[in-house]
C-alpha positions as a Markdown table, in Angstrom:
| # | Residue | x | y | z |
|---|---|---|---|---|
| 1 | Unk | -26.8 | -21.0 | 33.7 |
| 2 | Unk | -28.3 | -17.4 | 35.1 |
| 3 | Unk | -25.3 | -17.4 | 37.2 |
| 4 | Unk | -23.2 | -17.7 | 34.4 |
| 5 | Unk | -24.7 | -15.0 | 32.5 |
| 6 | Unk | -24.8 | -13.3 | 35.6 |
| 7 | Unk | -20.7 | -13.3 | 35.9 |
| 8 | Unk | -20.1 | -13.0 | 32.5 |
| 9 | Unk | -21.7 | -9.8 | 32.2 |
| 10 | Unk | -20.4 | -8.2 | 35.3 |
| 11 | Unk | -17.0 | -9.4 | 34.3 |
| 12 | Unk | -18.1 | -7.0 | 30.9 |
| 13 | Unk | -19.0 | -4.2 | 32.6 |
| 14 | Unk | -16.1 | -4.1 | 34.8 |
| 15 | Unk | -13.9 | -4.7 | 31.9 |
| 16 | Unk | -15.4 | -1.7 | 30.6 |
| 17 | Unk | -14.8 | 0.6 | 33.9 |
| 18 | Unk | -11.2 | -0.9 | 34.1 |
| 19 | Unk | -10.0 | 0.1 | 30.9 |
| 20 | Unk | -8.9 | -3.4 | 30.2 |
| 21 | Unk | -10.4 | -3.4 | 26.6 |
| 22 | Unk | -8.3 | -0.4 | 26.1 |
| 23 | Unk | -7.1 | -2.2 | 22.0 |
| 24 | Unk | -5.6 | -0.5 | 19.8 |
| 25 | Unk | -6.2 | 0.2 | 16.0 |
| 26 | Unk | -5.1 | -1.0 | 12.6 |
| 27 | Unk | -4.4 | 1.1 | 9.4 |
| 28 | Unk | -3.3 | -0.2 | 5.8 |
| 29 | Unk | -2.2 | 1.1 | 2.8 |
| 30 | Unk | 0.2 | 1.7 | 0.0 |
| 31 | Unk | 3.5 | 3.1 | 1.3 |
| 32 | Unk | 4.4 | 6.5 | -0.6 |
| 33 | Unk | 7.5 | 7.8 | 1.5 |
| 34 | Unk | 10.0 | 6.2 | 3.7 |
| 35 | Unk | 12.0 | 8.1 | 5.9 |
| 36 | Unk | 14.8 | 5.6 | 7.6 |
| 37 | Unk | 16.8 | 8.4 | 9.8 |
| 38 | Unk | 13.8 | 10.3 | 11.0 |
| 39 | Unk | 11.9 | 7.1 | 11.1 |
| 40 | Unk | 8.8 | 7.9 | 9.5 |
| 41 | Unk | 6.5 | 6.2 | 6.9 |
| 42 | Unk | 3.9 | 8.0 | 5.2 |
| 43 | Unk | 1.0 | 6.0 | 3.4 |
| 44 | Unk | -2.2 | 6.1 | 1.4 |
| 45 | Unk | -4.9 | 4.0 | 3.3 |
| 46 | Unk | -6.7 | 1.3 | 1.7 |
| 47 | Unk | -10.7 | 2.3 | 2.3 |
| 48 | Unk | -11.7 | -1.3 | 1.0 |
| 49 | Unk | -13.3 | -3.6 | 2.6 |
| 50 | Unk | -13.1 | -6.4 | 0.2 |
| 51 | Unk | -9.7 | -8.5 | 0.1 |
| 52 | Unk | -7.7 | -8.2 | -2.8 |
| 53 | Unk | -9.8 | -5.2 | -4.4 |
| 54 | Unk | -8.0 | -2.5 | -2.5 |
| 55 | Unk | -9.0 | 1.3 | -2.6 |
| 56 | Unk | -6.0 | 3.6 | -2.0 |
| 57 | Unk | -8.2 | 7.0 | -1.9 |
| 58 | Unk | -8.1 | 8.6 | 1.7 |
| 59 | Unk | -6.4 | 12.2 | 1.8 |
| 60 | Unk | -4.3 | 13.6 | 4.0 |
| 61 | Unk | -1.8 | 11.1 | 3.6 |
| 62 | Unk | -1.3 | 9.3 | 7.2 |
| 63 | Unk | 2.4 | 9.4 | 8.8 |
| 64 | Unk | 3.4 | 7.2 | 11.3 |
| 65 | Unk | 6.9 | 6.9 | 13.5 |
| 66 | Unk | 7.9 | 3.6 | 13.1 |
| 67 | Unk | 8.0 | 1.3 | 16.0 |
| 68 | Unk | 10.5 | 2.1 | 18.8 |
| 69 | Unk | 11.2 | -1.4 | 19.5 |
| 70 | Unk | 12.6 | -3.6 | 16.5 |
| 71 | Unk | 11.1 | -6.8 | 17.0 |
| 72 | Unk | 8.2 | -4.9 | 15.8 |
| 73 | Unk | 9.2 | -3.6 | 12.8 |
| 74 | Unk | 8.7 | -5.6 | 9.5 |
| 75 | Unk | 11.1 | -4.7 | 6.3 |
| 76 | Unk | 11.4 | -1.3 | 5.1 |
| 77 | Unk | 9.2 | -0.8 | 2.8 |
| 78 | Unk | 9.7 | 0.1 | -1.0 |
| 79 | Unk | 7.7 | 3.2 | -2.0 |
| 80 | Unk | 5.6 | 4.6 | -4.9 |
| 81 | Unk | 3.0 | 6.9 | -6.3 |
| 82 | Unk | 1.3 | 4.7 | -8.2 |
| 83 | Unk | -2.7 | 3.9 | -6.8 |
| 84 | Unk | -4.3 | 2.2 | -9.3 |
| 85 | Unk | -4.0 | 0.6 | -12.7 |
| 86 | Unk | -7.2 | 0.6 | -14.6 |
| 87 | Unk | -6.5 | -1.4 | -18.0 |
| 88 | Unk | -10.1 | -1.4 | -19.0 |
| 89 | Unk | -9.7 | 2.8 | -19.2 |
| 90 | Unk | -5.9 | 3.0 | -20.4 |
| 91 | Unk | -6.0 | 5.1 | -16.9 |
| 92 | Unk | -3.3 | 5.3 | -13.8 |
| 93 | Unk | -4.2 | 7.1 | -11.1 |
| 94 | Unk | -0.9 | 8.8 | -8.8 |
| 95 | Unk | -0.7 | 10.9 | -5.7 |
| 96 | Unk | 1.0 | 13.9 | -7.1 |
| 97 | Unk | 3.4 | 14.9 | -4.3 |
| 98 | Unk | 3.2 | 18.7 | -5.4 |
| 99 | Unk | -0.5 | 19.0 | -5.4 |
| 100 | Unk | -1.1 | 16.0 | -2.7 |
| 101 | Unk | -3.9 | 15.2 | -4.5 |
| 102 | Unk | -4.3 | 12.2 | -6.8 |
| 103 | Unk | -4.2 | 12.3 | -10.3 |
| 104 | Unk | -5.5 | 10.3 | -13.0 |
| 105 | Unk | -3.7 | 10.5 | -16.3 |
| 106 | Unk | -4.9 | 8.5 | -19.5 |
| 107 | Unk | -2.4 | 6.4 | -21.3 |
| 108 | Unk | -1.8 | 5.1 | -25.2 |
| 109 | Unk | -1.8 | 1.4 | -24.5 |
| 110 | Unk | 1.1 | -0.2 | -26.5 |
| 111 | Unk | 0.5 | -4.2 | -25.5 |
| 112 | Unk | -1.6 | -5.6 | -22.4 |
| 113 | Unk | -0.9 | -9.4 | -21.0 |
| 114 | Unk | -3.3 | -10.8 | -18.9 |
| 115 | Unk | -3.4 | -13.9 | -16.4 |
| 116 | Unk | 0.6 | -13.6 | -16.8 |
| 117 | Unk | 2.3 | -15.3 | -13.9 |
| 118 | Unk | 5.6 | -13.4 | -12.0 |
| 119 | Unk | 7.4 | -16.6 | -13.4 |
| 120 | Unk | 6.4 | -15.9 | -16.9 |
| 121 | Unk | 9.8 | -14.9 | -18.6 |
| 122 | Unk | 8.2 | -12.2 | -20.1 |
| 123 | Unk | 8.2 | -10.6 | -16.7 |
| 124 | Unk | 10.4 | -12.5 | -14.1 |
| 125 | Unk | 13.8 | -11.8 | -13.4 |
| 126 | Unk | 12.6 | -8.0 | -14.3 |
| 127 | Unk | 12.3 | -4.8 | -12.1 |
| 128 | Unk | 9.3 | -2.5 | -12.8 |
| 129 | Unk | 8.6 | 0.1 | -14.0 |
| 130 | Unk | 10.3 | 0.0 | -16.6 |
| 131 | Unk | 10.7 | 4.0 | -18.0 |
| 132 | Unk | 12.2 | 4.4 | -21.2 |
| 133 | Unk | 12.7 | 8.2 | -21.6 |
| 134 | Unk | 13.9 | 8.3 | -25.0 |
| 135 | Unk | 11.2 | 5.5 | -26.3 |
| 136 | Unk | 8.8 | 7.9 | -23.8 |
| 137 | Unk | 7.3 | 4.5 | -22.8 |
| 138 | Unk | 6.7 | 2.8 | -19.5 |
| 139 | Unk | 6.2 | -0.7 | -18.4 |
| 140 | Unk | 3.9 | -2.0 | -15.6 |
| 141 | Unk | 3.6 | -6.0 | -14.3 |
| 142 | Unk | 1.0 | -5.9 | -11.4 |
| 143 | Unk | 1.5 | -9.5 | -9.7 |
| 144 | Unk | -1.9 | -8.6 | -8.0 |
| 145 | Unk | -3.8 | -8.2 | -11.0 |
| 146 | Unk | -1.7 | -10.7 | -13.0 |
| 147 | Unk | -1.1 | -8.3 | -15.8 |
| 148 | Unk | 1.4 | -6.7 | -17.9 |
| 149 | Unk | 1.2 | -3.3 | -19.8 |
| 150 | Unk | 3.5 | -1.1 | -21.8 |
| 151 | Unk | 1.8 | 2.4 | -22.8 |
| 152 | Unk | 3.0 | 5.6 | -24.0 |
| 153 | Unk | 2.4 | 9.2 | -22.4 |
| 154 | Unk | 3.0 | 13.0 | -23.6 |
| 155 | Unk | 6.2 | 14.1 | -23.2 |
| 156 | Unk | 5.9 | 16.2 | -19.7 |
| 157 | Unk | 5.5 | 13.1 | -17.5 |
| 158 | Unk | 8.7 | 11.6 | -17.9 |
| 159 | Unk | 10.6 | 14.3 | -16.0 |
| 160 | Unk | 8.5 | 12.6 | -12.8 |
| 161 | Unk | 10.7 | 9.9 | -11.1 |
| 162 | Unk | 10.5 | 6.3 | -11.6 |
| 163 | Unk | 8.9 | 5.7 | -8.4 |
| 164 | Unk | 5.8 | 7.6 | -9.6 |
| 165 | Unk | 4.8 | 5.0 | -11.9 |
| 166 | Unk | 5.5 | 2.2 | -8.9 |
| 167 | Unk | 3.2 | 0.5 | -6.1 |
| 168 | Unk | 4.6 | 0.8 | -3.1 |
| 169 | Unk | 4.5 | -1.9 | -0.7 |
| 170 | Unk | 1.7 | -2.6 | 1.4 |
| 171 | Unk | 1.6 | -1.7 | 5.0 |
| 172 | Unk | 0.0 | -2.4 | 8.3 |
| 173 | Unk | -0.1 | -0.4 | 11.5 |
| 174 | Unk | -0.8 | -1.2 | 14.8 |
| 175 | Unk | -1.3 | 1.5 | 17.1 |
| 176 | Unk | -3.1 | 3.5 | 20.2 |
| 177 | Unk | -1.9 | 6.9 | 19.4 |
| 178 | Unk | -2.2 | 8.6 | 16.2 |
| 179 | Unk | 1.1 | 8.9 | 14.5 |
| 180 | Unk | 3.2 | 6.5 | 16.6 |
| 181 | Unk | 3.1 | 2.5 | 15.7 |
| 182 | Unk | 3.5 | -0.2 | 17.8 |
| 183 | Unk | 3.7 | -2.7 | 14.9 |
| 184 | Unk | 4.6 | -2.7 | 11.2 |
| 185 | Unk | 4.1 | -4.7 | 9.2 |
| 186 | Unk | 5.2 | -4.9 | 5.4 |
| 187 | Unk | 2.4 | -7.4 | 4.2 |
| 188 | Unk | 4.2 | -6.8 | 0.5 |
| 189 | Unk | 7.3 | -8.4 | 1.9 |
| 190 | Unk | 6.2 | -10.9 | 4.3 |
| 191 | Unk | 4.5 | -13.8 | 3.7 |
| 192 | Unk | 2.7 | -15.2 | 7.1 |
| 193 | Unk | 1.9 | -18.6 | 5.5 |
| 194 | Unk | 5.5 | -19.5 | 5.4 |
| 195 | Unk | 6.8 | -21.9 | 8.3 |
């Protein structure tokens, strides 16, 4: 058994001196820009470390090239500014592309559905948001949180694009140098329990 401990530990430290633990590292985060001809995405990462309770909050934004080879490379993913819902505040938080800074804005809350399925027909079949600039109302449905909300905002916001009030897809990098990906994955898009 000493022998064994023996090897296994000298197997370690050469390891070590050989560079064969030379892994790389994982990002993930919310998608906010997607360049397909220069091959860029640029992302907010998720400082969470509790599953399904995600914290989109680290500044700079990161930007990655995508990966060179194409097996690697999940679907393109769909972008927005939109970080956080917070239905207990009447609150949205944004990353504000001309400040790049985030930005939380208070709402009016019109009607608020909770524990609402995407096969509800209250929401499926639809494509959020849903901006109404004459109404000056916009819908949300969050499959994550399960909830539906229509609210009302001053005037000045609506002259922001659509995709402000979106979550963009959720990604996941795989890399060994800073800004180049060896693997993307778009875990909004891609669901690994299927066969």
């Amino acid at each position: 058994m000493k022998k064994f401990i023996g090897l296994a530990l000298a197997m370690l430290i050469l390891m070590m001196f050989t560079g064969c633990n030379d892994e790389g590292k994982v990002k993930q985060g919310r998608a906010i820009a997607f360049d397909k001809e220069k091959g860029q995405v640029t992302f907010i990462e998720d400082k969470s470390l509790v599953k399904g309770k995600p914290e989109y909050t680290i500044l700079p934004p990161s930007v990655f090239l995508i990966p060179k080879d194409k097996e690697e490379m999940g679907g393109d993913p769909a972008v927005g500014q939109r970080m956080k819902l917070d239905t207990e505040k009447n609150s949205i938080t944004i990353f504000d592309k001309s400040t790049q800074q985030f930005k939380v804005i208070p709402f009016t809350l019109i009607e608020k559905k909770v524990n609402l399925p995407k096969e509800d027909p209250l929401v499926k079949g639809k494509k959020y948001p849903i901006v109404d600039r004459n109404a000056k109302t916009i819908e949300i449905y969050s499959s994550r949180l399960k909830t539906y909300v229509s609210f009302s905002l001053p005037i000045e916001y609506f002259t922001l694009p659509d995709e402000t009030w979106a979550a963009g897809d959720e990604i996941r990098i795989y890399y060994k140098e800073e800004g180049k990906s060896l693997r993307f994955m778009n875990i909004t898009k891609t669901d690994i329990f299927k066969k």
